[in-house]
TIVO-2410 file (N, C-alpha, C; in nm, 3 decimals):
# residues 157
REC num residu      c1      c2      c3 atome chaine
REC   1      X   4.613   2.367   0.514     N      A
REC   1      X   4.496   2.282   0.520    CA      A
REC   1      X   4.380   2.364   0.577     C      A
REC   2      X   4.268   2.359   0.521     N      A
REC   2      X   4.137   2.413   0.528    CA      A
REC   2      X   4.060   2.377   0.658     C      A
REC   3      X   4.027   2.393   0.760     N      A
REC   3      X   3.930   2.348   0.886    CA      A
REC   3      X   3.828   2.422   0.874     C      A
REC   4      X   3.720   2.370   0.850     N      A
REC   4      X   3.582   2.451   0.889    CA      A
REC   4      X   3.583   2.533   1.019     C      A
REC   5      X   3.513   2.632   1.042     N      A
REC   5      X   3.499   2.682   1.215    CA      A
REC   5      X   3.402   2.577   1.291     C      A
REC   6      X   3.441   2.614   1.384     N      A
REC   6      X   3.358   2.465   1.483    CA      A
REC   6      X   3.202   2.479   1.474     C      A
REC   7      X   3.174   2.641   1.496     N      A
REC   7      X   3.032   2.646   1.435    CA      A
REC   7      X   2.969   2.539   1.313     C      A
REC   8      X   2.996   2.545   1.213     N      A
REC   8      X   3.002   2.460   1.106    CA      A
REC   8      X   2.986   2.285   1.105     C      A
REC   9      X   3.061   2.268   1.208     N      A
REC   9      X   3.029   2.110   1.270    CA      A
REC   9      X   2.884   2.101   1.312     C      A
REC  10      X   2.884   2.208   1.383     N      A
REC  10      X   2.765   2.212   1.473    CA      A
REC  10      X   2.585   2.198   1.385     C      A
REC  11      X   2.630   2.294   1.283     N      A
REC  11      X   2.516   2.278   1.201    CA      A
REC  11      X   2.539   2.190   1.107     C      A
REC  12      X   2.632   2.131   1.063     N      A
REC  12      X   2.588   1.981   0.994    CA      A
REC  12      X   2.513   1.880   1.082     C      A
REC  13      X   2.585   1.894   1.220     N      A
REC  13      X   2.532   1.802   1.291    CA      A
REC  13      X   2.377   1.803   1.300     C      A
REC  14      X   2.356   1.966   1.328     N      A
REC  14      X   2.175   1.938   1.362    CA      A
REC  14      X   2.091   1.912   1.188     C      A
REC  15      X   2.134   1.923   1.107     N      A
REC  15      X   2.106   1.879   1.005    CA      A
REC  15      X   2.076   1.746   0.974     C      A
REC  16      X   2.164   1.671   1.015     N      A
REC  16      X   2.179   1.561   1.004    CA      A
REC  16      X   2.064   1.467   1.113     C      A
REC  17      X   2.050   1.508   1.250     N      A
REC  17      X   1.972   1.515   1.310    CA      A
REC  17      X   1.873   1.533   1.253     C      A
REC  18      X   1.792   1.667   1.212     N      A
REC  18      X   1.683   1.658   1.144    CA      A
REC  18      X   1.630   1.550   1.049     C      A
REC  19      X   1.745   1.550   0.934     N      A
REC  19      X   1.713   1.470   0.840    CA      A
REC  19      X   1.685   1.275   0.878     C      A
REC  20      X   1.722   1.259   0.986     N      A
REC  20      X   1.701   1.177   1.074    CA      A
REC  20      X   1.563   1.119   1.102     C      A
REC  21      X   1.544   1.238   1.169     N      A
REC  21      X   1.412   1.266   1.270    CA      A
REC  21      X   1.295   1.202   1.096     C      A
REC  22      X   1.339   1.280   1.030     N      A
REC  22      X   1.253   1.266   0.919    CA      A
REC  22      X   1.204   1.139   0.863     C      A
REC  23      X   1.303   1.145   0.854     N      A
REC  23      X   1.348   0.934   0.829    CA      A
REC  23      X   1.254   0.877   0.880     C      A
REC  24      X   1.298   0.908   1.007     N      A
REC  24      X   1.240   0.802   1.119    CA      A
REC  24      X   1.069   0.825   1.122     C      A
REC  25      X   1.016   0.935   1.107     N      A
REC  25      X   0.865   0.961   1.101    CA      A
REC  25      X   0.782   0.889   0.966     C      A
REC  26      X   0.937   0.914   0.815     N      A
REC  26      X   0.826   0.823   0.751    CA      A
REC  26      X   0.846   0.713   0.776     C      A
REC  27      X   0.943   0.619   0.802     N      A
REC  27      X   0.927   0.459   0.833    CA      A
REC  27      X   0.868   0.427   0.889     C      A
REC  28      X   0.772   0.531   1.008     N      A
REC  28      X   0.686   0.496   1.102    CA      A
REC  28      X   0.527   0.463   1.000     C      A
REC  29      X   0.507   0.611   0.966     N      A
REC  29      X   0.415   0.613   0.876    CA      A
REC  29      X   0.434   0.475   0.790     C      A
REC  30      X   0.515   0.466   0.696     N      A
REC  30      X   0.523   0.337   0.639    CA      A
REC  30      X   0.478   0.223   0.718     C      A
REC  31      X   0.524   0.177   0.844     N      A
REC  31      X   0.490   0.065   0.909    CA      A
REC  31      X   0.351   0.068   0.918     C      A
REC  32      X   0.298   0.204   0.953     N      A
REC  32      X   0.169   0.239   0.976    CA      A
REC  32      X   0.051   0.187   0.901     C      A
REC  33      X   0.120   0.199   0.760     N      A
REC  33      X   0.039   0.173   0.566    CA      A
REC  33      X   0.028   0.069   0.571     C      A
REC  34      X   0.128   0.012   0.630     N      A
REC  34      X   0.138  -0.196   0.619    CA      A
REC  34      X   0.089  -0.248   0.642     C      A
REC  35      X   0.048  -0.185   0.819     N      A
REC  35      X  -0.062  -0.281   0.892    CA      A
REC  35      X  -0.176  -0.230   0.885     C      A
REC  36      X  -0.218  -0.140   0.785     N      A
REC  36      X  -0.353  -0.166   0.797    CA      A
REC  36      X  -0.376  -0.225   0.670     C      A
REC  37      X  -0.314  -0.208   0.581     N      A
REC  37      X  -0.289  -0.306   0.441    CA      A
REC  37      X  -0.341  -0.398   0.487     C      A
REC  38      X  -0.283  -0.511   0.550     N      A
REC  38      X  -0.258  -0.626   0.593    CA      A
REC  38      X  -0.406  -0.640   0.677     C      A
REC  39      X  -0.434  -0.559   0.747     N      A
REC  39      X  -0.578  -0.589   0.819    CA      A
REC  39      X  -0.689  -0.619   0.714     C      A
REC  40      X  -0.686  -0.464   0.610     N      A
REC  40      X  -0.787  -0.457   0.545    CA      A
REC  40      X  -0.783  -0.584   0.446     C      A
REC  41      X  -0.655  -0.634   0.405     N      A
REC  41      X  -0.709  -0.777   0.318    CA      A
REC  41      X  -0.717  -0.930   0.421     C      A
REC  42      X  -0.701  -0.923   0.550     N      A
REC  42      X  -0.752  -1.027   0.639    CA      A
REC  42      X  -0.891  -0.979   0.664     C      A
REC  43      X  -0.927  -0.869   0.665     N      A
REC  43      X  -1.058  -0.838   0.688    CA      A
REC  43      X  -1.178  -0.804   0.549     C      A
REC  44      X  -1.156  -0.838   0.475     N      A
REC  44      X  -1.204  -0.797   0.335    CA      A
REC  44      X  -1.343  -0.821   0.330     C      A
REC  45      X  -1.373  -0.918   0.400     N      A
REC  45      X  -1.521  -1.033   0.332    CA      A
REC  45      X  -1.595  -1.006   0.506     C      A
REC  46      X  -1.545  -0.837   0.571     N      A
REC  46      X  -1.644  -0.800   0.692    CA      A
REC  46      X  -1.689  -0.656   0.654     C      A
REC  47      X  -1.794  -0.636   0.679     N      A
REC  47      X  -1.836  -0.487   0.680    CA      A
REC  47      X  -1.736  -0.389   0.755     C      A
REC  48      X  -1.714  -0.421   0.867     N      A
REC  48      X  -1.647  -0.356   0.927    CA      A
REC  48      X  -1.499  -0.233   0.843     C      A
REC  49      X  -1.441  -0.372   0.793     N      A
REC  49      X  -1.308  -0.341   0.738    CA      A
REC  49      X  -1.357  -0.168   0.618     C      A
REC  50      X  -1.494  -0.094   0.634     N      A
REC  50      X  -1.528  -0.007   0.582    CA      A
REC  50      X  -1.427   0.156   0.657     C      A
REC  51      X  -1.456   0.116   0.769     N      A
REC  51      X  -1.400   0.214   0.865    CA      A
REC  51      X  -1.220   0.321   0.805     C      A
REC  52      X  -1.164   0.163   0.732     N      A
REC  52      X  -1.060   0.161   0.727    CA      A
REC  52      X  -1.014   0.261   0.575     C      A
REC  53      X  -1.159   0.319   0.501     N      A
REC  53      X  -1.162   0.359   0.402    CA      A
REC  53      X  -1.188   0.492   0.415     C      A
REC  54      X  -1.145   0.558   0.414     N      A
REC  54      X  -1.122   0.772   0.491    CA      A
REC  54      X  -1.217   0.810   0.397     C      A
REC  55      X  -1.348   0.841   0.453     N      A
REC  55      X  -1.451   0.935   0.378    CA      A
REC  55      X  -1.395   1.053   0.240     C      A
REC  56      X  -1.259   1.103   0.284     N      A
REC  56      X  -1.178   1.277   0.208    CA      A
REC  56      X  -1.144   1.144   0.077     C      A
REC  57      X  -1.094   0.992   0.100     N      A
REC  57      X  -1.025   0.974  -0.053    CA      A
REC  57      X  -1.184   0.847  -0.102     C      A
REC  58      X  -1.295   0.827  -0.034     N      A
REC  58      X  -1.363   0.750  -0.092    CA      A
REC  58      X  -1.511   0.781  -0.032     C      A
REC  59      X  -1.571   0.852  -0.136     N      A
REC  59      X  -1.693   0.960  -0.115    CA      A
REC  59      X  -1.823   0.853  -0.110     C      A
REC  60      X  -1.892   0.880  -0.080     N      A
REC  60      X  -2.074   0.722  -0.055    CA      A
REC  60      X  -2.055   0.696  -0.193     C      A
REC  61      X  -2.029   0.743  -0.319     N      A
REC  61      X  -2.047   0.696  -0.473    CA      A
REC  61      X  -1.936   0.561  -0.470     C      A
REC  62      X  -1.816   0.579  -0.404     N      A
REC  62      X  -1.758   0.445  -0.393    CA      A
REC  62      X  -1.750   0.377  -0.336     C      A
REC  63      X  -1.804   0.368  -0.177     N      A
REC  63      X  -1.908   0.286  -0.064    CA      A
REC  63      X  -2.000   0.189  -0.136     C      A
REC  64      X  -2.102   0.204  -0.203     N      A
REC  64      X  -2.145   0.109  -0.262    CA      A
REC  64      X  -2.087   0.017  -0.285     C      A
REC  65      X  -1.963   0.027  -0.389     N      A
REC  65      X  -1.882  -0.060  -0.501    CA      A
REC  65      X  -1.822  -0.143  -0.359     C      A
REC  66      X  -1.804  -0.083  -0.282     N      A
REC  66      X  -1.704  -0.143  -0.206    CA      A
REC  66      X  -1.825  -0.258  -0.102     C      A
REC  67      X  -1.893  -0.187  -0.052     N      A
REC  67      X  -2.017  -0.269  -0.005    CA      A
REC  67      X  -2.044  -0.415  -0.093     C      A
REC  68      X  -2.059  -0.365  -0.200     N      A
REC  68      X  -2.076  -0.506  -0.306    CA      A
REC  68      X  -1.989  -0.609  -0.317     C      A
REC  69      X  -1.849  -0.573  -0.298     N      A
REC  69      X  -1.738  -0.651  -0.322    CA      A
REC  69      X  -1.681  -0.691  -0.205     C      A
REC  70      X  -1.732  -0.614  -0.094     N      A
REC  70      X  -1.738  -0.745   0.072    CA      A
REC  70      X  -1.849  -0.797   0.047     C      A
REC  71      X  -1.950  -0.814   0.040     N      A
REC  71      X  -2.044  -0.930   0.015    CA      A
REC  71      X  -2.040  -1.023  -0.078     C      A
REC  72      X  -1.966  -1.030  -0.125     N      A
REC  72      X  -1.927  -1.089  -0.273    CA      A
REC  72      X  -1.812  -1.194  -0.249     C      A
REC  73      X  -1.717  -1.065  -0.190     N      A
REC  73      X  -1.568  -1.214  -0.175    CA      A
REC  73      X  -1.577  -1.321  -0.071     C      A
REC  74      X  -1.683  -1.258   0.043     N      A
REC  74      X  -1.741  -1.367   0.169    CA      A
REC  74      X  -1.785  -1.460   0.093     C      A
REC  75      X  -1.899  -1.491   0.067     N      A
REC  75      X  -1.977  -1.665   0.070    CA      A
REC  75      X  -1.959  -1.671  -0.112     C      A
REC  76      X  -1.958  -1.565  -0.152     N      A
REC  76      X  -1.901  -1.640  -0.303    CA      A
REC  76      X  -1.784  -1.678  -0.390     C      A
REC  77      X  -1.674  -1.579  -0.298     N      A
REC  77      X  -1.574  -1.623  -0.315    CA      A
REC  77      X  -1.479  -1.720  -0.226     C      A
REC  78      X  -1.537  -1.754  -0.106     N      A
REC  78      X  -1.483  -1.812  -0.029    CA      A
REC  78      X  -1.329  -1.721   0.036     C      A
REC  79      X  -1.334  -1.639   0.044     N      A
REC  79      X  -1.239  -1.533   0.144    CA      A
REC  79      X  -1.114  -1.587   0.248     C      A
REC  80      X  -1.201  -1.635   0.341     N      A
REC  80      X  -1.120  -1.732   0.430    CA      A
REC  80      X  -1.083  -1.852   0.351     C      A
REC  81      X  -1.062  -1.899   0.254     N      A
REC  81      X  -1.032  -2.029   0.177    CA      A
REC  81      X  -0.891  -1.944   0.055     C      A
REC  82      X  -0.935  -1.846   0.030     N      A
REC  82      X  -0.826  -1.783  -0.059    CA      A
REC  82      X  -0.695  -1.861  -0.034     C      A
REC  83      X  -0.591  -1.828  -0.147     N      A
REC  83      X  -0.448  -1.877  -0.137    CA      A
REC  83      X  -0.417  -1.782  -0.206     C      A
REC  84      X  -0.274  -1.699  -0.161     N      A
REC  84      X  -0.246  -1.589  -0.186    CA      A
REC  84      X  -0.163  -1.540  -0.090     C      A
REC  85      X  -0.106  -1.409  -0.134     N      A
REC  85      X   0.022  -1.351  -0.041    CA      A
REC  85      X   0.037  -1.185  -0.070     C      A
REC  86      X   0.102  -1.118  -0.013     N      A
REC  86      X   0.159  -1.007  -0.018    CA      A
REC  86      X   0.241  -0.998  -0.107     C      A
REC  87      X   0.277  -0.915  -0.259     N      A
REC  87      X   0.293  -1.018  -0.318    CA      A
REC  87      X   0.468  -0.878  -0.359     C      A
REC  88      X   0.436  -0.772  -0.333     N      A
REC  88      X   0.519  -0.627  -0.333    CA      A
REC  88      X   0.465  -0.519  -0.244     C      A
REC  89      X   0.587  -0.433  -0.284     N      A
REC  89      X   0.522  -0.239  -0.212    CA      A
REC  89      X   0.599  -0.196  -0.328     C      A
REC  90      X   0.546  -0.081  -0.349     N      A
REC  90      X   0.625   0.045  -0.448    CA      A
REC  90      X   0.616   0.183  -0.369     C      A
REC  91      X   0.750   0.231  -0.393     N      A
REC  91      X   0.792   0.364  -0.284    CA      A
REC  91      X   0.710   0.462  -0.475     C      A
REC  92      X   0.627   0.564  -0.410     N      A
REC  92      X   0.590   0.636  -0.481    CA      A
REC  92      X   0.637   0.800  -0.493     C      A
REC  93      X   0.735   0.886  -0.551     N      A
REC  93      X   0.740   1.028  -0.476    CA      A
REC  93      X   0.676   1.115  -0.642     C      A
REC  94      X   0.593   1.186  -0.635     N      A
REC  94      X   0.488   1.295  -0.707    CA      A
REC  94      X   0.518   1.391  -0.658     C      A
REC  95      X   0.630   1.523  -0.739     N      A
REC  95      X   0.590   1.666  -0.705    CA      A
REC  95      X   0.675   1.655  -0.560     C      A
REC  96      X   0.764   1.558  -0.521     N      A
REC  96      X   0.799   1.571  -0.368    CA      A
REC  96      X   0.711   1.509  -0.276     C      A
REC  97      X   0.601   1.504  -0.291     N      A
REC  97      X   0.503   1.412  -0.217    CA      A
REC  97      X   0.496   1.243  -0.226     C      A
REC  98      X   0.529   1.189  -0.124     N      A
REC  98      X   0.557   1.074  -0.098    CA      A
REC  98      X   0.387   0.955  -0.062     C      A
REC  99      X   0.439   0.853  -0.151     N      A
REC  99      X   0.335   0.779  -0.140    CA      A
REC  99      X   0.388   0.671  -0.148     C      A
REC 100      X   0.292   0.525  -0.114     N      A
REC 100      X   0.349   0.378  -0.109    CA      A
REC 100      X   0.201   0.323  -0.211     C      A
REC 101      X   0.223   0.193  -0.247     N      A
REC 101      X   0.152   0.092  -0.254    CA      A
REC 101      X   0.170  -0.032  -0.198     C      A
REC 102      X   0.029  -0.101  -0.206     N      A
REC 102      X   0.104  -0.281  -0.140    CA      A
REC 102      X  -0.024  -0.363  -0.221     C      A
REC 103      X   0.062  -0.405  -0.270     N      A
REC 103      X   0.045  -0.555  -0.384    CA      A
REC 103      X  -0.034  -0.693  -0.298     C      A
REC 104      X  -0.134  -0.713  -0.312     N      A
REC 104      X  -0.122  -0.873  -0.260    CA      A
REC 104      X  -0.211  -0.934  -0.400     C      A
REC 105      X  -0.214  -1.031  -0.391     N      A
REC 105      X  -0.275  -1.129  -0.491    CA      A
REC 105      X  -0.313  -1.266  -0.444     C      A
REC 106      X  -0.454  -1.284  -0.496     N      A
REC 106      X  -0.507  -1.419  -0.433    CA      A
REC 106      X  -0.578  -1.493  -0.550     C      A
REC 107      X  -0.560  -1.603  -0.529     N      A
REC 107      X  -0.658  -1.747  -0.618    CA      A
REC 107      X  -0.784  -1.728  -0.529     C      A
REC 108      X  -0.903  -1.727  -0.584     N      A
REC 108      X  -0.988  -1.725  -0.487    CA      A
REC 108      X  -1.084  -1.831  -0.539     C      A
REC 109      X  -1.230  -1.826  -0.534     N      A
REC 109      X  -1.301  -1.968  -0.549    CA      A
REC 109      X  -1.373  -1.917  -0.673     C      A
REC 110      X  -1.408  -1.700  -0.706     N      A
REC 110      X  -1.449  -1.684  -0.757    CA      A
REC 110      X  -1.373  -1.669  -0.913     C      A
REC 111      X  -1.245  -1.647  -0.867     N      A
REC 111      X  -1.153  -1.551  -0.970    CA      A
REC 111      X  -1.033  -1.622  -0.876     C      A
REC 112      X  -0.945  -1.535  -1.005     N      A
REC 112      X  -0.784  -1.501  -0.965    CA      A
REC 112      X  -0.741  -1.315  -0.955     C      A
REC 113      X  -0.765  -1.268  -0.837     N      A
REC 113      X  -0.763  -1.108  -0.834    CA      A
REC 113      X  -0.671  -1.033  -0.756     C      A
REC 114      X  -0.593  -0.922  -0.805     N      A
REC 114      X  -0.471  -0.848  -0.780    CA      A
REC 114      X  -0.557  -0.746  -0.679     C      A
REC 115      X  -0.519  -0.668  -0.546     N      A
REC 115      X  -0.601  -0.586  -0.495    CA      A
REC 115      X  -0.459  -0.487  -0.492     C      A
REC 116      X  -0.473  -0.364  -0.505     N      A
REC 116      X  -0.366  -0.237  -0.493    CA      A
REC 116      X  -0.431  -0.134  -0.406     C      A
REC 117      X  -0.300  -0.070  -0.284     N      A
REC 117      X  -0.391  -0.020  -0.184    CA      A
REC 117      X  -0.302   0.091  -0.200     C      A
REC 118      X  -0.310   0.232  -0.258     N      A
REC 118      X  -0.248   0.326  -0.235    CA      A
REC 118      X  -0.213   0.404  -0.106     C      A
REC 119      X  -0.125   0.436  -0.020     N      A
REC 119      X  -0.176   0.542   0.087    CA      A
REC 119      X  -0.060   0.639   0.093     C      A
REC 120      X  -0.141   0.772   0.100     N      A
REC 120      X  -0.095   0.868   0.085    CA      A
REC 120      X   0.023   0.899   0.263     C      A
REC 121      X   0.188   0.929   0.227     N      A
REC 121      X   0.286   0.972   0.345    CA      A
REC 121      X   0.285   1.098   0.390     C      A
REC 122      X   0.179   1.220   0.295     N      A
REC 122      X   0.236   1.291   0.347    CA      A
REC 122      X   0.135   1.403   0.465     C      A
REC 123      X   0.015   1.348   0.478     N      A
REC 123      X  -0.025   1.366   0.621    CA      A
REC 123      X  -0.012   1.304   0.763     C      A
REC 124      X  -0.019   1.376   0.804     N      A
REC 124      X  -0.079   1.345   0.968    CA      A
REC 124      X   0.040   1.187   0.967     C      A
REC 125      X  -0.153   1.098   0.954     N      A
REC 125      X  -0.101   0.983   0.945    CA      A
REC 125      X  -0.061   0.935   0.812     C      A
REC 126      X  -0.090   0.859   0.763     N      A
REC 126      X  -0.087   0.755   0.643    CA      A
REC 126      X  -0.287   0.717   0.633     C      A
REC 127      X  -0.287   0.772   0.493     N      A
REC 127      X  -0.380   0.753   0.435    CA      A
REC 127      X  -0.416   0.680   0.318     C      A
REC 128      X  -0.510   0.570   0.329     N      A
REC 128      X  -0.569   0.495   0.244    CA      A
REC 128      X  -0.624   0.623   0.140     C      A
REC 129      X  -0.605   0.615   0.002     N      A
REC 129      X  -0.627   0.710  -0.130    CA      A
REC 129      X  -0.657   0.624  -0.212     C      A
REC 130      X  -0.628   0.506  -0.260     N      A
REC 130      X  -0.691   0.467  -0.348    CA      A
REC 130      X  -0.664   0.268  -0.375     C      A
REC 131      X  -0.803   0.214  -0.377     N      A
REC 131      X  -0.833   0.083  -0.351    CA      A
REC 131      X  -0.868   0.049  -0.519     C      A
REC 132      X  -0.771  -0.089  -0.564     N      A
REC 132      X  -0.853  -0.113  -0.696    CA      A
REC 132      X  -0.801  -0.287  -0.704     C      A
REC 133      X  -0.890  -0.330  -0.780     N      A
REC 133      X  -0.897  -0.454  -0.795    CA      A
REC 133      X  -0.842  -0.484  -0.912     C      A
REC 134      X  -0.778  -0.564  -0.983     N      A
REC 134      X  -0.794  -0.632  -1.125    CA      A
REC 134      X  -0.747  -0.738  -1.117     C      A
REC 135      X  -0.736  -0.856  -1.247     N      A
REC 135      X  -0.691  -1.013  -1.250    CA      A
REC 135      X  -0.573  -0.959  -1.242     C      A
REC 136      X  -0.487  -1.116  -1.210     N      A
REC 136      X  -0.411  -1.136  -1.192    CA      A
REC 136      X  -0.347  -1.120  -1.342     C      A
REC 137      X  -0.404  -1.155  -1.409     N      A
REC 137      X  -0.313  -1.211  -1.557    CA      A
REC 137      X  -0.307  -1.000  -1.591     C      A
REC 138      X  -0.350  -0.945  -1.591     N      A
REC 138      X  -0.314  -0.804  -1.655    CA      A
REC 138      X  -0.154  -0.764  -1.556     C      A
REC 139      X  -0.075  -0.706  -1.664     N      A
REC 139      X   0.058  -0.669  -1.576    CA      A
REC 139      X   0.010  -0.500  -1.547     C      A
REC 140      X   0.094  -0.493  -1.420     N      A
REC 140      X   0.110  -0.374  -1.319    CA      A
REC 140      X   0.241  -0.295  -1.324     C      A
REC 141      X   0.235  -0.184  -1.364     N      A
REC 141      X   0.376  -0.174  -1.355    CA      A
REC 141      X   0.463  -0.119  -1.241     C      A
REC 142      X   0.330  -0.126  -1.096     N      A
REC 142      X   0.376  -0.136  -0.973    CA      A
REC 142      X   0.422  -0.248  -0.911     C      A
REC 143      X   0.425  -0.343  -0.976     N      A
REC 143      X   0.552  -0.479  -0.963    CA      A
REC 143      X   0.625  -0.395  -0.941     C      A
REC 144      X   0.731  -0.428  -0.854     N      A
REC 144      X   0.892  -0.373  -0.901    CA      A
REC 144      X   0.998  -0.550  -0.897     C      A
REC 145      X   0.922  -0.640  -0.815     N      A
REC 145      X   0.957  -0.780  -0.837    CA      A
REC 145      X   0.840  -0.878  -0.911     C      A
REC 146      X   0.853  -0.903  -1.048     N      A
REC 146      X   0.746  -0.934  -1.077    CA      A
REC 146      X   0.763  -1.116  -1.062     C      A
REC 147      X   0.850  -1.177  -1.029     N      A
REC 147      X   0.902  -1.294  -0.971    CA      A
REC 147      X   0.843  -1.361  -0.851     C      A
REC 148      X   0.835  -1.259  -0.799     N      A
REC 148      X   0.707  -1.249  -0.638    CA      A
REC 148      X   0.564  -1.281  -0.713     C      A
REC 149      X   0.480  -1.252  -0.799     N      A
REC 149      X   0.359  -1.265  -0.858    CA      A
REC 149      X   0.361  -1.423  -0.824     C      A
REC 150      X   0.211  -1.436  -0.822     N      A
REC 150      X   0.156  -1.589  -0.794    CA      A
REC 150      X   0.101  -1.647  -0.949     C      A
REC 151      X   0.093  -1.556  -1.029     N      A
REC 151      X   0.111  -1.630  -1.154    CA      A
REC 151      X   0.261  -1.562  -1.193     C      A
REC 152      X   0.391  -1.612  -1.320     N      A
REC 152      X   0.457  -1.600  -1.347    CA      A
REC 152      X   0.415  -1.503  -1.495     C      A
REC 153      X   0.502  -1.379  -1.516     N      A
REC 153      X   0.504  -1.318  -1.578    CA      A
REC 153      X   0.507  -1.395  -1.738     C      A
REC 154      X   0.463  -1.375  -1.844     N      A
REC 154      X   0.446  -1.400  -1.945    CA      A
REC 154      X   0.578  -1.370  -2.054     C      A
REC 155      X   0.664  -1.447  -2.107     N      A
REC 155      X   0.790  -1.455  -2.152    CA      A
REC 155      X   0.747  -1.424  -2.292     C      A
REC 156      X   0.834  -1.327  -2.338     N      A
REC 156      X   0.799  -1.286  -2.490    CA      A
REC 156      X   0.904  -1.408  -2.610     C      A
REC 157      X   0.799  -1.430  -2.683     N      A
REC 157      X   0.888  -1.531  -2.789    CA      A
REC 157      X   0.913  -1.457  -2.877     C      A
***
């Protein structure tokens, strides 16, 4: 019968350890993506919630757009009146580089609109990269539960 040398234990072990450690830094990061997810669409219809948008993934050319569309979902869409939820996340990996999304979707007073918040895992912290809007009725194929959607997916006859 074959026994590894005890050395051999030893470095699986710190391996394993590492790969651990790793773990544990992105779930942090992940938790990290969530809550500001979650801020930035309780905070949508305030100027403020700008801060939350990293100059390196959204340059003054998309400040505007974004400027327009907090003034917009406040008193014309009624914001605080929305009905709506969190609705998914999608684990993203590119090239080895790790990324998330988070899904929410709301009925609002103006529309019915899907918001998608990309943020990038593999700096520092967790970075907001990319913010986009569309209806509800267009499919995403960052659903991964499309059952969760606040409108029901469209059944092929």
């Amino acid at each position: 019968m074959y026994l590894p040398a005890p050395h051999s234990f030893s470095f699986i072990a710190l391996a394993l350890f590492i790969a651990g450690c790793g773990i544990q830094e992105k779930q942090e990061k992940i938790a990290k993506a969530e809550k500001d997810a979650a801020y930035i669409m309780a905070h949508l219809d305030k100027e403020e919630v700008l801060t939350h948008f990293p100059a390196a993934s959204f340059p003054t050319s998309q400040i505007g757009p974004l400027k327009a569309l907090i003034s917009a979902v406040g008193p014309k869409c009624d914001w605080p009146g929305r009905q709506g939820k969190f609705v998914d996340f999608c684990s993203i990996s590119t090239n080895g580089n790790s990324s998330i999304a988070y899904i929410y979707e709301y009925f609002l007073k103006c529309d019915s609109l899907r918001f998608v918040m990309l943020y990038d895992l593999e700096s520092k912290e967790p970075r907001l990269v990319k913010f986009q809007v569309e209806p509800l009725e267009k499919p995403n194929p960052l659903i991964v539960y499309p059952e969760k959607q606040l409108l029901p997916p469209k059944k092929a006859m």
